[in-house]
N, C-alpha and C positions, 0 to 999 in steps of 0.2 A: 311730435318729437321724433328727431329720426335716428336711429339705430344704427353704433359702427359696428364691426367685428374686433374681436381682438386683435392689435399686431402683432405680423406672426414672428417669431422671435429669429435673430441673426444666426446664421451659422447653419452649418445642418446638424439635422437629428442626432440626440445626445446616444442612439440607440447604434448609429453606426459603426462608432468607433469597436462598441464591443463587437460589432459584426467584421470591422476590417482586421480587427487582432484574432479573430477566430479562423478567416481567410487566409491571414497570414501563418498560424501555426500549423494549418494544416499544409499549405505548402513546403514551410520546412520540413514536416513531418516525411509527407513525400518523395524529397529530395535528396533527404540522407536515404529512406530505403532503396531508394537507384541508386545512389552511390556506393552500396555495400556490394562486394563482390563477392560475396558467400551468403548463403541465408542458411536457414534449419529446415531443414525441408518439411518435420514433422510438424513445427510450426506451422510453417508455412500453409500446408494441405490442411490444420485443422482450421484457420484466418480464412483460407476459399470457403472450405464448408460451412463454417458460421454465416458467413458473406451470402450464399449462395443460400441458405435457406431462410435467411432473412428478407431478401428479396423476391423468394419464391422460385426459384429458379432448381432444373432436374441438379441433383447433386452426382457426377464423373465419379467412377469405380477411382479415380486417381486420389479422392478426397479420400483424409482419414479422421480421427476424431483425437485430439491432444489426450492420451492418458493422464489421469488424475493423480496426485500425490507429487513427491519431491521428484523435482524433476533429476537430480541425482540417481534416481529410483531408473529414469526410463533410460532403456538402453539405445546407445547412437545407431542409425540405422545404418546398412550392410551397402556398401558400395556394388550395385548388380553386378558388374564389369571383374571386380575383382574375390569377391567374397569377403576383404576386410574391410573393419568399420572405418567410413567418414563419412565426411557430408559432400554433397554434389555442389558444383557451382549454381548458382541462380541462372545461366546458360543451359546447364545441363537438366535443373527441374523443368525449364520449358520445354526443350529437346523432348521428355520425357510425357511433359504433357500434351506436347503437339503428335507422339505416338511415331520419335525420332531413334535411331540408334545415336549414343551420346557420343560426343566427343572421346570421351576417355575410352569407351568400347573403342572405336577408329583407333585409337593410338596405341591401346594393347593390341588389337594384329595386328597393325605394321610393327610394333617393333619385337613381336615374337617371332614372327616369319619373314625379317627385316633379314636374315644372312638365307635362307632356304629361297625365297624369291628371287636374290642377286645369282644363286645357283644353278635354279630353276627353270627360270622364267616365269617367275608367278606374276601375276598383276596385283597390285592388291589397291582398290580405292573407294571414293565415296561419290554412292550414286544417287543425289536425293537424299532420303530418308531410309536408305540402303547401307551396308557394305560389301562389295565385292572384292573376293578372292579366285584371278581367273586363272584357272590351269590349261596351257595350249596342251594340244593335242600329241606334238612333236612328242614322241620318245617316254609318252605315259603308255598310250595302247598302241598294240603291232597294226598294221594296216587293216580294215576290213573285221577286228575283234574286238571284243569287250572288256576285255582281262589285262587286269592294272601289270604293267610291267614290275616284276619285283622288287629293281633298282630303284624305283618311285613310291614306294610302300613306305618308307621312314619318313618323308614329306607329308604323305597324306596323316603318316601319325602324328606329325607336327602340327599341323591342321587343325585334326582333332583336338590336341591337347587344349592349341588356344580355342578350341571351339567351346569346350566343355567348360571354360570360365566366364563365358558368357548364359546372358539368358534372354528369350528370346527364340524366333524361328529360325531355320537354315532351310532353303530352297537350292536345290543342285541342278542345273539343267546343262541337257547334252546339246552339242551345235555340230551338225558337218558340215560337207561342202557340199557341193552341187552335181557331184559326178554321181550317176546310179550305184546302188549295190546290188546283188542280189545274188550272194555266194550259199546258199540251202539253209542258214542259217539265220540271217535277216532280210525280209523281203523288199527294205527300202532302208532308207536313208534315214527314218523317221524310229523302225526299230533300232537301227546303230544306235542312235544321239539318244533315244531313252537308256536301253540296255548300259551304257557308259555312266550315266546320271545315277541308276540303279547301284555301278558295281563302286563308284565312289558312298552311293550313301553307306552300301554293306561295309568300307572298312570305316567309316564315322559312325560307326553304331556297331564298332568290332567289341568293342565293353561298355558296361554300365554307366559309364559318364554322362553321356547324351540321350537322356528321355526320346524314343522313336515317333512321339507324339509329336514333338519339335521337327522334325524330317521331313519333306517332301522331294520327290523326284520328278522333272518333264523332261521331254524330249522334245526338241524345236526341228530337228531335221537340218535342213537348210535353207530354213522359212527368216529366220535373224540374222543373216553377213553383218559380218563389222564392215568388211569391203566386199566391194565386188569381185566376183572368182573370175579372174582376169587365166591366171597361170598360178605354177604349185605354189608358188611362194604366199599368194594370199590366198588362195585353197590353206595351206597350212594354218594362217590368219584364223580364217574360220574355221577352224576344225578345234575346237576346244569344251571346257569341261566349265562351267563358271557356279562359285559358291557364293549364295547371296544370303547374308545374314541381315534377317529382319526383325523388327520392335516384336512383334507375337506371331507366332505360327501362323501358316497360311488356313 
């Protein structure tokens, strides 16, 4: 007597469906969180961390843990940039997690030093994961000296001011040009452009605003032209002071 198997029944497995309606919720699920242009950020960092050590995976100083009780209870965290509460863009948590200065830092110095720069000649822009505020040389220090001219003092305290609402490093380096020095006071070119780096950090650290631990000074010499030292006019090019504001000290 020979033996059939069951036939196997029409359609597919009854078990799918519940697997495509699970596929699919999760999609949507997805899809509105990219489309929200704000998130919580404390949220946020405590969903990595759970995520991250469920997986098993090293848990980033950036992770935090959701405080327990009414969320009422817990306080909105401090915009770094400005000192008052909001929340960052979902742009800017990544900025933050990629170890970027955010957006909204870039946009408070330009528009602090937005009339002193038109003045000035400052440069103020974004280098990378940088921002720079560059001070040419022209008419800050007298020829061959290190000593901020005084007419330039109220700038640098402008500087300062928006410097001190950030957080974060500041890196100051001096640039000359390529003609020798060697007046009894500097033996090259290389102590000029630190000593200059230096007398800018002493007036950004003339008060207690800016932690000195945040500060660094170099001196590049005339090892970095922006241009070639053709004649004075780009000798003048390179002869500058540049403020580089970083994610954390150097």
């Amino acid at each position: 007597m020979s033996k059939h198997a069951p036939p196997t029944p029409a359609g597919l497995p009854a078990w799918l469906a519940t697997f495509a309606d699970l596929m699919t919720l999760l999609m949507a699920f997805f899809v509105l969180l990219l489309s929200m242009s704000e998130i919580d950020a404390l949220k946020y960092r405590a969903v990595a961390g759970s995520m991250q050590r469920a997986l098993g995976m090293k848990i980033d100083s950036i992770v935090e843990t959701l405080p327990e009780g009414d969320k009422r209870d817990v306080v909105s965290p401090k915009s770094p940039e400005t000192g008052s509460p909001g929340k960052p863009t979902a742009c800017e948590v990544a900025q933050q997690a990629a170890g970027e200065v955010t957006d909204s830092q870039f946009e408070l110095v330009k528009q602090d030093l937005a009339e002193f720069a038109a003045e000035h000649n400052l440069v103020i822009k974004r280098q990378g994961h940088k921002v720079l505020i560059r001070i040419q040389e022209q008419g800050v220090f007298p020829s061959g000296s290190d000593r901020i001219s005084p007419v330039f003092l109220p700038t640098i305290a402008k500087v300062r001011d928006t410097l001190a609402k950030l957080e974060g490093g500041i890196r100051v380096t001096g640039h000359s040009d390529d003609i020798p020095i060697s007046n009894g006071r500097f033996r090259s070119n290389w102590e000029l452009s630190a000593a200059r780096a230096v007398s800018v950090v002493h007036e950004l650290l003339h008060d207690d605003r800016i932690a000195p631990s945040r500060v660094s000074a170099i001196g590049f010499g005339d090892s970095r032209p922006l241009v070639p030292n053709m004649d004075d006019d780009t000798r003048a090019i390179n002869r500058r002071v540049d403020i580089v504001v970083l994610p954390v000290p150097d």
